[in-house]
C-alpha positions in Angstrom: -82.8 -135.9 169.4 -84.0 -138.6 171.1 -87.7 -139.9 171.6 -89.3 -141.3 174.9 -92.4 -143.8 173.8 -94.9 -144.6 177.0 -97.5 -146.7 177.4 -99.4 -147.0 180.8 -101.7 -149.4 182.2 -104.9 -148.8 184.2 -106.5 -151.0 187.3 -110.0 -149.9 186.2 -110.1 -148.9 182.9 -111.4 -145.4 184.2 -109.5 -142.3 183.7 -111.0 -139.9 186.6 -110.2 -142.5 189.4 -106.0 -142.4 190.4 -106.2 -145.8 188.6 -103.0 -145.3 186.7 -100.6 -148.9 187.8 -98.0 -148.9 185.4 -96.0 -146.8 183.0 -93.6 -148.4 180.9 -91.2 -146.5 178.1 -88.5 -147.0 175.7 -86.0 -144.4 175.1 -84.9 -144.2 171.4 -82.2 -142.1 169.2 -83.3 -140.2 165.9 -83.3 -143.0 163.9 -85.8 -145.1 166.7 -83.1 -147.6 168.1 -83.5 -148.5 171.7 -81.2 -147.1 174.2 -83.2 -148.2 177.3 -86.5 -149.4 178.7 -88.0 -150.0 182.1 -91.9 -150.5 183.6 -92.3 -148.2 186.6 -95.2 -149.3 188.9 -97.7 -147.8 191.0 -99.7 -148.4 193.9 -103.4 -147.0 192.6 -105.5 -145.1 194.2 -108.6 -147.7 193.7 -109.1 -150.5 196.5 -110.0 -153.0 193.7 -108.7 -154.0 190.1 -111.5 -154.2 187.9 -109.1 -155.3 185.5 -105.7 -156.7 184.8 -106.1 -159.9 187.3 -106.9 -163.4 186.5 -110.6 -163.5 188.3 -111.5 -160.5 185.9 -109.6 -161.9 182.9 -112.3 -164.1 180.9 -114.8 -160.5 181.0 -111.7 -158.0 180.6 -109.7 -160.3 178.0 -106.7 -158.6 179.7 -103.9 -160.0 182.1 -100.7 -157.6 183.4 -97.3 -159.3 183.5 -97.5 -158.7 187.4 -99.8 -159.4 190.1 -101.9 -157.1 192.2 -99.5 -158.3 195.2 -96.7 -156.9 193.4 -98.7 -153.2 192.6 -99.5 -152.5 196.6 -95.8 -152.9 197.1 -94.9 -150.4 194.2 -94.7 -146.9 195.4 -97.4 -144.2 195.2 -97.5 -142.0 191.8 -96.2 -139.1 193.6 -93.2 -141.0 195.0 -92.1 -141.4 191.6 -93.2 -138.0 190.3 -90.1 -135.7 190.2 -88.3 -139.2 187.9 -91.4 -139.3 185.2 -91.3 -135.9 184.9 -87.5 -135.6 184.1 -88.0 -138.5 181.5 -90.6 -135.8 178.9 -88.0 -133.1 179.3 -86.6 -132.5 175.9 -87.6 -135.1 174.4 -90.5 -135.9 172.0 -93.1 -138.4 172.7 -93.9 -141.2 170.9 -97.0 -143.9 171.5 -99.7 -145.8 170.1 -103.2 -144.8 170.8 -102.1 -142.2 173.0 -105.6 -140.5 174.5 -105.9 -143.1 177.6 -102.4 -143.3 178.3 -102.2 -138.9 178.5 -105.3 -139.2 180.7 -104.3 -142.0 182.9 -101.5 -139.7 183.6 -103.3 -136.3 183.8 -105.4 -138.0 186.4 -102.7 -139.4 188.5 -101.2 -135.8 188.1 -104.8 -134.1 189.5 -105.6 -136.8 192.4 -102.1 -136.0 194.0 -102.0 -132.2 193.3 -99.4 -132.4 190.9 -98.4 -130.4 188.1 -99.7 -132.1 184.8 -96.4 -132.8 182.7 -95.8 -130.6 179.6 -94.6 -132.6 176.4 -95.4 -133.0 173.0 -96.1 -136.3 171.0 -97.1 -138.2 167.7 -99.5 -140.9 167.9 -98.4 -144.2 166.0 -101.7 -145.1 165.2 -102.5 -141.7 163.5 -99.3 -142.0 161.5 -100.3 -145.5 160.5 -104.3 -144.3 159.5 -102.6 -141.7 157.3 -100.2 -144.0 155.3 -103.0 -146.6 155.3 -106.6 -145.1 155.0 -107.8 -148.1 153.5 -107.0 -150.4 156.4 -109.4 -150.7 159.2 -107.7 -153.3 161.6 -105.3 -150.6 163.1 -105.2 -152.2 166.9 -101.5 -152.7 168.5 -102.0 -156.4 168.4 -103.3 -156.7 164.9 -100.7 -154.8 163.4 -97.6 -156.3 165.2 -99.1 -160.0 164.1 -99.3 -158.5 160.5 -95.9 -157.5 160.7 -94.5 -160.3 162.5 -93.5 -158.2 165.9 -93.6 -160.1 169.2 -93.9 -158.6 173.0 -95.2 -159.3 176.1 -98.6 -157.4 176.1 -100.4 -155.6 178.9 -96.9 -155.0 180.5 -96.5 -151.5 179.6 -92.7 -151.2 178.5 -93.2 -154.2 176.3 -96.2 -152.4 174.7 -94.0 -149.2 174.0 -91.4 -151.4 172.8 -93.4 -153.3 170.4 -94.7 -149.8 169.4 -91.6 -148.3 168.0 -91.1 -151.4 166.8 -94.1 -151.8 164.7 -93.8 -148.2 163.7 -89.7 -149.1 162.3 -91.5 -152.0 160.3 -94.2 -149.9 158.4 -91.9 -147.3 157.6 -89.4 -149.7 156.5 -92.1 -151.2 154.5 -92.9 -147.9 153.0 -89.3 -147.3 152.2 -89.6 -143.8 154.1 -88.0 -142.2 157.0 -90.5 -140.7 160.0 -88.9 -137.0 159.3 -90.2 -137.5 155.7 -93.5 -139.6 156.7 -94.4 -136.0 159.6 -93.8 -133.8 156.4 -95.7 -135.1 153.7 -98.9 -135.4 155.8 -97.8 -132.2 157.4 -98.3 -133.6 160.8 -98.8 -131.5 163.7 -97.3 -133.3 167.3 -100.2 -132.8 169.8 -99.5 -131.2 173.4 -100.4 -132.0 176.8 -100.0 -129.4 179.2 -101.3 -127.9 182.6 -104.5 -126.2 180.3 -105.4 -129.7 179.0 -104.1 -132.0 176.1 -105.4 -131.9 172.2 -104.4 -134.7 169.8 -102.0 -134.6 166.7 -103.8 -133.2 163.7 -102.7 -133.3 159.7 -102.9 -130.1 157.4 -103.3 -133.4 154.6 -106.4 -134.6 156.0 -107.4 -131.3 156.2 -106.5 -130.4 152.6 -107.6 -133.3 151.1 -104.3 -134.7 149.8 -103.3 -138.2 148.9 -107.6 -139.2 148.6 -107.4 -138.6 152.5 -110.6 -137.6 154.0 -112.5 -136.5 157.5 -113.6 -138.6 159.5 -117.5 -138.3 159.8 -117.1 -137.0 163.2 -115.0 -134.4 162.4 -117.2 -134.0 159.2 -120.6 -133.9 161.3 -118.7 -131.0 163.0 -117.9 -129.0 159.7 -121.6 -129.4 158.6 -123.2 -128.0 161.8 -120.5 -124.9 161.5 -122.0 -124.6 158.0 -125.6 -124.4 159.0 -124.7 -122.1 161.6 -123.7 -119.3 159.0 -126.3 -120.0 156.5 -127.9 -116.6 155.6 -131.8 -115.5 156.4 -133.8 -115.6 153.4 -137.2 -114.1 154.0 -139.3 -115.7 152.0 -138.2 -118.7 150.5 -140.3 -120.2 146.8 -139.3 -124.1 148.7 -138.1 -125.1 152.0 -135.7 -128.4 151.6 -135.3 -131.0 154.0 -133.0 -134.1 153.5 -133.2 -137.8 154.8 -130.4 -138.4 157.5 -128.6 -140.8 155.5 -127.9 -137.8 153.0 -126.8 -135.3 155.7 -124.4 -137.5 156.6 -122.9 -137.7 153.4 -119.9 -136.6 151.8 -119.8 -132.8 153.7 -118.7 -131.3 150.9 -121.7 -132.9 148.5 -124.2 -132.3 151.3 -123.0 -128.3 151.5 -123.2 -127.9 148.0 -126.8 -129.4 147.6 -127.7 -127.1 150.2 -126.0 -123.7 148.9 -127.7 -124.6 145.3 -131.1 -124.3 146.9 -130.2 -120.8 148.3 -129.0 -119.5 144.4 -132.9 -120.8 143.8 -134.1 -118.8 146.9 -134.8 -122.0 148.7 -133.6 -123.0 152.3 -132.8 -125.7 154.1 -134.9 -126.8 157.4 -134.9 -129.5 159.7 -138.4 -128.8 160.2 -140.2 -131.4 158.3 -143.4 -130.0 159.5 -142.8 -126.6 157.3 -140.7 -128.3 154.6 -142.0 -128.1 150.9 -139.6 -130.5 149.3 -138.3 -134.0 150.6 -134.8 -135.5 149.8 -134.1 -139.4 150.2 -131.8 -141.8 148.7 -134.1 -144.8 149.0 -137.5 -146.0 149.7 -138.6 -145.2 152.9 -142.1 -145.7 152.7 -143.3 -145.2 156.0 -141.2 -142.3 156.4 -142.5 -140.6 153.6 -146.3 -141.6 154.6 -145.6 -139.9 157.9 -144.6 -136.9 156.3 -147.6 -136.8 153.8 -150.0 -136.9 156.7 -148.4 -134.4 158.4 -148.4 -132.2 155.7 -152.5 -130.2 154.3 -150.8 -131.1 151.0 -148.5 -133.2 149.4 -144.7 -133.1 149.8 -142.4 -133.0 146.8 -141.0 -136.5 147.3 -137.6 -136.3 145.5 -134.8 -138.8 144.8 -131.4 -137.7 145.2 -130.5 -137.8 142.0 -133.8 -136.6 140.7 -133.4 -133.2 143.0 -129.2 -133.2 141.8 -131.1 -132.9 138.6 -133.6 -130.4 139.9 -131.3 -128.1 141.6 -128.2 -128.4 138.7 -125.8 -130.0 140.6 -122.9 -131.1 138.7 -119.6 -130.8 140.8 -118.9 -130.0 144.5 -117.7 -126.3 145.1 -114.4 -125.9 146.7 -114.7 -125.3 150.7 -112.1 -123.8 152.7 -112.4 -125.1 156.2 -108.6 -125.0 158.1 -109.2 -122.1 160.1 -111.9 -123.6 161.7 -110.4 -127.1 161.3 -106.9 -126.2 163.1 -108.9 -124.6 165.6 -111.2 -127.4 166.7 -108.1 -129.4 166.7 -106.1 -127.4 168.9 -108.4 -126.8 171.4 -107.8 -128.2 174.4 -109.4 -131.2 176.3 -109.2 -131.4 180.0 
C-alpha cells in the first residue's frame, strides 16, 4: 500500500477563483518512507497574486519558493490533468489541514470542466487533535519547530514532505504505528468525489472515549437537533429559559437540565417574553433588569446551581447521538 501526501498552494487565497498555482506531493510506502516527491505548477486562472509574492508578503506573511514569472510559464491545470489524476489512483491520501487543499483542487477541476478526482484521505492534523486534545498550537509550522522538522515552507512538496514527516515523529513519540493510531480512535478516511467532499470523522470523538469530546460546533449542532424533537406539552406549570453562556455548555449537561424540566411538566423557550423562570451562571444585572421590566411580574431569577438543585439534577443521562453524528459528518460539501 502506498500513500500519496499533497499539499497545494493558492495565488489568492480564494477557493471559487481557478487560483490553484501549485501542488506538491510525496509518495510514501506503508511504513511512510519516501519514494519520490516533485512540485507541479500551474498557470492560475487569476490575472493577479494576491498572495505568495514579495510586494504582498509583509500583509500575507507568506512567500512561494518561485516567482510569479516562473507560474505564467507553468502549464495550465488541465494540461497536467490526466498526470494528477493517475497520482490518487489506488492510493490513500495523506495531508495536513486538508479542506483548502481539496477545494483548491475541486475548483481547478470545475473552472476547466473537469472531472473532480475520487480519493480518500486522513487529515494529519485531525490525527494529531485526537492523540493530543490538550494541545491547542496544532499549525504545520508550530508542530514541526516542536519536533525539530525542517522544510522549505510555502513550496508545496516541501510542505507535504515535512507533513509525513512530522506525522513519523509524533507517532514515533507515541510509540504507535498509524494502522494502530486509525483503529483506536476508529477513524473514518474522508472522500472527495464528483458529489462533493466530507472530512475524516472518529467513532471516539463520537463515543466519548479517551476524555475526547465535540467540538462546540459540532455540539451547537447536536443541541439544535435536540430541541427540534422536544415534545408539545400543553400547558406547562413553568416555562424555562437559560442565559447563553449555559446553552452553550457541556451538550450533554445542557440536555439533561432541559429534559428534567419536562419530568416536572415544564418547557424550555427561547422566548424570554413568556418565560416564567430564568437560568444564569453569573451576575448579569442589566440583563436580568431587562427581563424584569419586560415581564407584569417578577421572573424566577435562578442560579445554576440553585435551579440543578431545584429541578434534581445530579448526573448527565446517557445520549445516543452517532446516527445523527455519522450522518452530519458524511454529508457532503460542494
Amino acid at each position: 500500500m502506498e500513500y500519496l501526501v499533497i499539499d497545494t498552494e493558492s495565488c489568492t487565497g480564494r477557493s471559487d477563483d481557478g487560483s490553484l498555482c501549485s501542488l506538491g506531493y510525496a509518495i510514501c510506502d506503508e511504513n511512510l518512507n519516501i519514494l519520490c516527491q516533485e512540485d507541479l505548477l500551474f498557470n492560475p486562472i487569476p490575472k493577479r497574486f494576491q498572495v505568495g509574492d514579495k510586494k504582498n508578503a509583509k500583509r500575507t506573511g507568506i512567500t512561494f519558493a518561485y516567482t510569479i514569472e516562473e507560474f505564467r510559464k507553468a502549464p495550465k491545470f488541465c494540461e497536467t490533468y490526466d498526470k494528477i489524476k493517475s497520482l490518487f489512483k489506488g492510493r490513500t491520501v495523506l495531508g495536513f489541514s486538508m479542506s483548502n487543499d481539496i477545494k483548491y483542487i475541486n475548483d481547478a477541476c470545475d473552472k476547466y470542466s473537469l472531472r473532480r478526482i475520487d480519493y480518500k484521505f486522513y487529515d494529519i492534523q485531525y490525527i494529531y487533535q485526537l492523540m493530543h486534545p490538550e494541545d491547542n498550537a496544532i499549525g504545520l509550522k508550530t508542530l514541526s519547530e516542536k519536533f525539530g522538522i525542517e522544510y522549505l515552507a510555502h513550496r508545496s512538496d516541501e510542505d507535504a514532505v515535512g507533513s509525513v514527516m512530522l506525522l513519523k515523529k509524533f507517532l514515533e513519540a507515541e510509540n504507535i504505528t498509524l494502522d494502530k493510531v486509525l483503529k483506536k480512535y476508529k477513524l473514518h478516511r474522508g472522500v472527495n468525489c464528483f458529489d462533493g467532499y466530507y472530512v475524516c470523522y472518529s467513532d471516539a470523538v463520537i463515543e466519548g472515549l479517551y476524555g475526547l469530546k465535540l467540538s462546540k460546533r459540532i455540539q451547537s449542532y447536536v443541541f439544535a437537533e435536540f430541541l427540534k424533537n422536544l415534545p408539545y406539552v400543553q400547558k406547562p406549570t413553568e416555562r424555562v429559559c437559560f442565559s447563553a453562556k449555559i446553552e452553550k455548555m457541556d451538550v450533554n449537561f445542557t440536555r439533561t437540565l432541559i429534559d428534567l424540566c419536562y419530568e416536572k411538566n415544564y418547557v424550555y423557550d427561547h422566548d424570554t417574553d413568556v418565560t416564567t423562570i430564568f437560568v444564569t451562571d453569573e451576575k448579569d444585572e442589566k440583563r436580568i433588569q431587562y427581563l424584569n421590566d419586560r415581564q407584569l411580574k417578577k421572573l424566577k431569577i435562578l442560579s445554576l446551581e440553585q435551579f440543578c438543585d431545584f429541578i434534581g439534577y445530579s448526573e448527565n443521562f446517557i445520549y445516543t447521538d452517532k446516527t445523527f453524528l455519522t450522518n452530519f459528518y458524511k454529508k457532503f460539501t460542494r
